[in-house]
C-alpha positions in Angstrom: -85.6 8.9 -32.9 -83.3 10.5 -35.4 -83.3 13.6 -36.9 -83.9 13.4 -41.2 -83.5 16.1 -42.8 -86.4 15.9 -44.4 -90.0 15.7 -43.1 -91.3 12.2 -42.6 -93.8 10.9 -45.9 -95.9 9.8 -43.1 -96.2 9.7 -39.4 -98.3 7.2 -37.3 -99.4 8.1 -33.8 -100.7 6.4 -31.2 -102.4 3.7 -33.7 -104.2 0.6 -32.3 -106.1 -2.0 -34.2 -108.7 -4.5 -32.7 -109.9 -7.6 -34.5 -113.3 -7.9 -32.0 -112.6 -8.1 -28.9 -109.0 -8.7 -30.0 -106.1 -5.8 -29.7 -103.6 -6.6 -32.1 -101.7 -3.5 -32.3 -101.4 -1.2 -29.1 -100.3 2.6 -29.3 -97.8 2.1 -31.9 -96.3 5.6 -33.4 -93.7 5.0 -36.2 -92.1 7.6 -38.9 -91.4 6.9 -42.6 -89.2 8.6 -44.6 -88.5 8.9 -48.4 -85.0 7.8 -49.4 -85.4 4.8 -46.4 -86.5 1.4 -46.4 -88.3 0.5 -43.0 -88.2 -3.3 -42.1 -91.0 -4.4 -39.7 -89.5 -7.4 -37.8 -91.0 -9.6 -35.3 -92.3 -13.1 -34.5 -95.6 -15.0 -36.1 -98.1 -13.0 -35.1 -97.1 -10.1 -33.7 -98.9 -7.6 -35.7 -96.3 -6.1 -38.0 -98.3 -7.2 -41.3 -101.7 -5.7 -39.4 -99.9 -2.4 -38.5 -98.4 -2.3 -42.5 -102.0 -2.7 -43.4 -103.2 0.6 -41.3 -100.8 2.9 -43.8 -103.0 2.3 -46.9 -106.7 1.3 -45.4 -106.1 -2.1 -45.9 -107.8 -3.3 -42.3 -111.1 -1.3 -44.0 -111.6 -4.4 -45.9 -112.2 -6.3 -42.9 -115.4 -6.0 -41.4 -114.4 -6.7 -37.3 -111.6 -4.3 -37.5 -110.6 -0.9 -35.9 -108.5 1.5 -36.5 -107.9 4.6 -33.8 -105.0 7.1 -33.4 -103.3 9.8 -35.8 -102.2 7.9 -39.6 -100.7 11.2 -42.1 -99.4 10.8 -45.0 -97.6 14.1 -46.2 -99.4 15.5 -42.7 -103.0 15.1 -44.3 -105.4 12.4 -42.1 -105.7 9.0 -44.2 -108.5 7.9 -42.0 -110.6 11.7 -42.4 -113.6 11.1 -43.9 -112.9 13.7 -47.0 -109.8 10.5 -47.7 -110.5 9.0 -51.1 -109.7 5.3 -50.2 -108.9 4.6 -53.9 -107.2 7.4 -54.0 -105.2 6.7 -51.3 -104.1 3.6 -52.6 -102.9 4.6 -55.7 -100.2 6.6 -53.4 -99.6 3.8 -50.9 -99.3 1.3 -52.9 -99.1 -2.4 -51.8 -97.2 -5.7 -52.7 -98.5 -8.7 -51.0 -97.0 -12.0 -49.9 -98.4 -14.1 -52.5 -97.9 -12.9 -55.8 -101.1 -11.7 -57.3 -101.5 -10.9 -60.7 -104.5 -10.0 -62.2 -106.2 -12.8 -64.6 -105.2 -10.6 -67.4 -102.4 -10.2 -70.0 -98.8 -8.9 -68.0 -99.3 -5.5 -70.7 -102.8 -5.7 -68.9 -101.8 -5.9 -65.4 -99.2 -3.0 -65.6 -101.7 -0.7 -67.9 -104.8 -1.4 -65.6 -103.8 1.3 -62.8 -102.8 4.2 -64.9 -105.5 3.9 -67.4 -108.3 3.7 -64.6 -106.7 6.9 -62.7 -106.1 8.2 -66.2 -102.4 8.8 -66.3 -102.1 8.1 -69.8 -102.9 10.7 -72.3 -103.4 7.6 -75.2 -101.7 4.6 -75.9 -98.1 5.6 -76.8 -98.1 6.7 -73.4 -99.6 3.9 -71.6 -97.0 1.8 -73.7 -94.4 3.8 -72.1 -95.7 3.7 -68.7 -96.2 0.0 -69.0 -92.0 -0.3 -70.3 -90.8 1.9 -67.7 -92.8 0.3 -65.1 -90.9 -3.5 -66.1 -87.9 -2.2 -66.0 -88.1 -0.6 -63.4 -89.2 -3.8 -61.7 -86.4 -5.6 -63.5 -88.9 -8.0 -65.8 -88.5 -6.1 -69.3 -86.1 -7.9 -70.7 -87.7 -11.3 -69.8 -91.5 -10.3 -70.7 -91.0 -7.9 -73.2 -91.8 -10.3 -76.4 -95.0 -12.2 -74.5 -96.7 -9.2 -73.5 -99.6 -10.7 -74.6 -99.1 -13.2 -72.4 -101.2 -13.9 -69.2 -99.6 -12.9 -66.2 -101.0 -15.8 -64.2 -98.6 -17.6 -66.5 -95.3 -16.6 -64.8 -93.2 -18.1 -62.3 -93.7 -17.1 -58.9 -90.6 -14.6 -59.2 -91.8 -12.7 -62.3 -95.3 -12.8 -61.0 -94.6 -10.9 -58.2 -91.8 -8.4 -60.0 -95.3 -8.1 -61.7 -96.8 -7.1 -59.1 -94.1 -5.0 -57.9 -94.5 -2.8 -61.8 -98.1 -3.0 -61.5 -97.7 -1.3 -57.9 -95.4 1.1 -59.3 -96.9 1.8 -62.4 -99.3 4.5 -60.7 -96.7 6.4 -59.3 -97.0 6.2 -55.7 -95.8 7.7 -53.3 -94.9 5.0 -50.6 -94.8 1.3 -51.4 -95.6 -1.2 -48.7 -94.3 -4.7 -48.9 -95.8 -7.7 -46.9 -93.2 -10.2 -46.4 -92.6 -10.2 -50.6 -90.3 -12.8 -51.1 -91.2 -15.5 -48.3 -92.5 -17.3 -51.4 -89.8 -17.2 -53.5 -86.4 -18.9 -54.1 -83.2 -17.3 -53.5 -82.3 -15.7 -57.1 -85.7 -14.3 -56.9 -84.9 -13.1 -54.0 -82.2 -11.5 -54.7 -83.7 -9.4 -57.8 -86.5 -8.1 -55.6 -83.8 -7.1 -53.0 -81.8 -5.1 -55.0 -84.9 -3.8 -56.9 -86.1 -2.3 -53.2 -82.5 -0.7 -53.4 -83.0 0.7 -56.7 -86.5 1.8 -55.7 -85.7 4.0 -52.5 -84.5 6.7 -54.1 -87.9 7.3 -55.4 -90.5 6.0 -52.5 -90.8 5.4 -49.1 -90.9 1.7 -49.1 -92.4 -0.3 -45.8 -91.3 -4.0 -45.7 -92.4 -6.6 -43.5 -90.4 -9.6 -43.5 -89.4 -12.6 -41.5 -86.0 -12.8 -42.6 -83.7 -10.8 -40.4 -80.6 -10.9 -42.8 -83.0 -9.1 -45.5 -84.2 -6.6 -43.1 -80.7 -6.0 -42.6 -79.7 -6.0 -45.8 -82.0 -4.1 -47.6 -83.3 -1.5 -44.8 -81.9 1.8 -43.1 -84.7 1.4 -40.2 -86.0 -1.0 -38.5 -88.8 -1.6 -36.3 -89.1 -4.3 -33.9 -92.8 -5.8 -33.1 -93.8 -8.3 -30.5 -97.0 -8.8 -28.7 -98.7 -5.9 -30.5 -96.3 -3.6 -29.4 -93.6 -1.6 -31.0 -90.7 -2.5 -29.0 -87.8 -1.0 -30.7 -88.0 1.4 -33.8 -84.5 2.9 -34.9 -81.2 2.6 -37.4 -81.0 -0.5 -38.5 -77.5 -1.0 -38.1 -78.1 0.0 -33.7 -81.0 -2.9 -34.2 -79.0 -5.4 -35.3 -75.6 -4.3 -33.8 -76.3 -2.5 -30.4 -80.5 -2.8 -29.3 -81.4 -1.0 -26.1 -84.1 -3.5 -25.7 -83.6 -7.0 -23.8 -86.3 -8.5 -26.0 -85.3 -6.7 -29.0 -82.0 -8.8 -28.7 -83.5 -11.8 -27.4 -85.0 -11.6 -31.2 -82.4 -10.7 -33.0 -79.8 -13.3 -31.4 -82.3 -16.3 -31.9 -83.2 -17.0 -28.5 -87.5 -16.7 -29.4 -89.4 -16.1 -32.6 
C-alpha cells in the first residue's frame, strides 16, 4: 500500500464475516483515509456491501452474523464492548441503495439526527443545520419552499440526496455508501457523483458500487472483491490502468462479473 500522509480514519485487519455456517468475507484488511473516496468493486455477491456493513455495526442487526478481526476507527476498537453503537453511527454514517427517507417532513428528516444527539442549541440552529446540510447535499434550492413537505414525496433522486443531508447532518466522520445511485437515472447520478467530490474534502467516504466507470470516476482507491476475498486494494488509476492481479483484470476488462 501507499504511504498518506496522514494516518488512516480507520484501519480493518484481518476481518471475516459468517452468515451461519456461511463465510462471506475472509481475512480482509483495508485502510481509509480522509480526503479519499474508496470504491469497493466486485461481482454480485462477492461481499463488498457485507464488508461496508462491518465499518459501522451494520451486520449487528442481523442475528446469524459474525464479525472477528481488528475494525478502528481513529485507532479506537468499534467492535469493544465500551463502543456506543449509536454512537458509532452518528460518525459512520450510512447511505443505502434504496433511498430511505423517514415518513416524515424533508425539515424533519434532516433535523431528526442532530436534535436526538443534541447538536442544536435551539431552533435557529437546527434551522441552520438543516440549510447547510441541503446544500451541502445539493437539494436546497429545489426543497427549500416545501419544507414542510414529506420526504416520502420526492423523486427517487432527491430522496436519496435526502438521505445523503440527513447522513451528513450529524457530522460524521466517515460516510459509507452502498451502491447509492444503482437506482437512479443518469442526471441523478451525476449530482450525487459530483456531490461525493465535493464531500471528500471533509469525510472519508466508502462506496460500493457496481459501476466501474463511477468507481473510476469518483474514487482515488479502489478495492477489488471476489469470492469473499480482497483481491486487489490500491490507486485507483493502477486498478483500472495497470492491476497486478489476473482476476482483478479479468474484472475490470469484462471477461466475468
Amino acid at each position: 500500500m501507499t504511504k498518506t500522509a496522514a494516518p488512516p480514519k480507520m484501519t480493518a485487519r484481518h476481518v471475516n464475516v459468517h452468515y451461519g455456517d456461511k463465510q462471506a468475507i475472509i481475512d480482509v484488511s483495508i485502510d481509509v483515509c480522509v480526503d479519499e473516496v474508496t470504491a469497493l468493486i466486485g461481482p454480485s455477491g462477492c461481499g463488498k456491501s457485507t464488508f461496508l456493513r462491518t465499518l459501522n455495526r451494520m451486520n449487528d442487526t442481523i442475528p446469524i452474523a459474525r464479525t472477528s478481526g481488528d475494525i478502528r476507527l481513529d485507532d479506537e476498537d468499534i467492535y469493544a464492548p465500551e463502543m456506543d453503537v449509536v454512537q458509532l453511527r452518528a460518525r459512520v454514517g450510512m447511505v443505502f441503495q434504496k433511498p430511505n427517507p423517514f415518513p416524515k417532513t424533508i425539515y424533519e428528516n434532516v433535523a431528526y439526527g442532530p436534535r436526538i444527539h443534541g447538536l442544536a442549541a435551539g431552533r435557529a440552529q437546527l434551522d441552520a443545520i438543516v440549510e447547510q446540510s441541503l446544500n451541502r447535499a445539493g437539494l436546497w434550492d429545489e426543497v427549500k419552499d416545501r419544507l414542510s413537505d414529506s420526504g416520502t414525496a420526492l423523486s427517487g433522486g432527491q430522496q436519496q440526496r435526502l438521505c445523503i443531508a440527513r447522513a451528513i447532518a450529524v457530522d460524521p466522520e466517515v460516510i459509507l455508501m452502498d451502491e447509492p445511485c444503482s437506482a437512479l437515472d443518469p442526471i441523478a447520478t451525476a449530482k450525487i457523483e459530483e456531490l461525493i467530490h465535493e464531500l471528500k474534502g471533509r469525510y472519508a467516504i466508502v462506496i460500493v458500487t457496481h459501476n466501474m466507470q463511477q468507481a473510476a470516476r469518483v474514487s482515488q482507491r479502489t478495492a477489488f472483491f471476489h469470492l469473499g476475498q480482497l483481491i486487489e486494494y490500491g490507486a485507483t488509476s493502477d486498478i483500472f490502468t495497470n492491476p497486478r492481479q489476473e482476476r482483478t483484470k479479468d474484472y475490470i476488462t469484462g471477461r466475468y462479473g
